[in-house]
C-alpha positions in Angstrom: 43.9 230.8 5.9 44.5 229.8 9.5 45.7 231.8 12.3 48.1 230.1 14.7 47.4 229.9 18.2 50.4 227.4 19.0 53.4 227.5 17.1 52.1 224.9 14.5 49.6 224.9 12.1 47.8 221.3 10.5 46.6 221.7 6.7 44.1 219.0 5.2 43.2 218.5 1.5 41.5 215.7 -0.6 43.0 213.7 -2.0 44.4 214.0 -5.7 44.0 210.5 -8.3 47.6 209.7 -9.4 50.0 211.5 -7.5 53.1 210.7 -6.1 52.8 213.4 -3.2 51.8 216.9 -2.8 54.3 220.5 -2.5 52.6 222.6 0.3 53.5 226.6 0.1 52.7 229.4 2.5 52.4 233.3 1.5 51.7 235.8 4.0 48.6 237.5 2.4 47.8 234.9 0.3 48.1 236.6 -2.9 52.2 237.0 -3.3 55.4 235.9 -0.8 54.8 231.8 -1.6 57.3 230.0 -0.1 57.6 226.3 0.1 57.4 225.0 3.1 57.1 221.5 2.5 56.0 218.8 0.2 54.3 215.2 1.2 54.7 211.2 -0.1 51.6 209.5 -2.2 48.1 209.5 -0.7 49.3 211.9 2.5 46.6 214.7 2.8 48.0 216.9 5.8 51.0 218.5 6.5 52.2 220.2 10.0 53.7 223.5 9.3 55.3 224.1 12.0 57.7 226.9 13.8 54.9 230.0 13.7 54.3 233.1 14.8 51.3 233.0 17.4 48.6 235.0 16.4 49.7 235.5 13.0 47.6 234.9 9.8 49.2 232.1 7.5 47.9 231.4 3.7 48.1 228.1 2.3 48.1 226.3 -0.9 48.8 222.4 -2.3 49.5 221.6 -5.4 49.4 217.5 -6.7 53.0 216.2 -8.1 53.9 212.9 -9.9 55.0 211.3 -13.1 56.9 214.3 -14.7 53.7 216.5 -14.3 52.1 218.9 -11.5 48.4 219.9 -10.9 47.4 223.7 -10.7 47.7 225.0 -7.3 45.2 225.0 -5.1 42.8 227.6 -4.1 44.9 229.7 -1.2 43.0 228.7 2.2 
């Protein structure tokens, strides 16, 4: 989870072997309300979300995409 201070917010992950990019979602407890908020190209491991609330709590999670198939999400950070 990350709280903004600014009105954008940088996620990092490792990197996945195989995919052709990564879907990035946002929920606002980080158990329901996931919304996609972007998605990345092959090998990119951070995303700017940007256009936040300050002060407010945000709730991420990635998932891995490519060849027809997606990974499991992510464990919600």
């Amino acid at each position: 989870a990350g709280s903004a201070t600014r009105r954008s917010l940088t996620v990092t992950w490792n990197a996945s072997t195989g995919e052709a990019g990564y879907y990035v979602e946002r929920s606002p407890n980080g158990t329901s309300g996931w919304t996609l908020v972007g998605s990345t190209g092959e090998n990119v491991t951070t995303f700017v979300d940007g256009g936040l609330a300050a002060g407010t709590t945000y709730h991420y999670r990635v998932r891995a995409f490519g060849s027809g198939t997606t990974s499991d999400y992510s464990t919600a950070a």
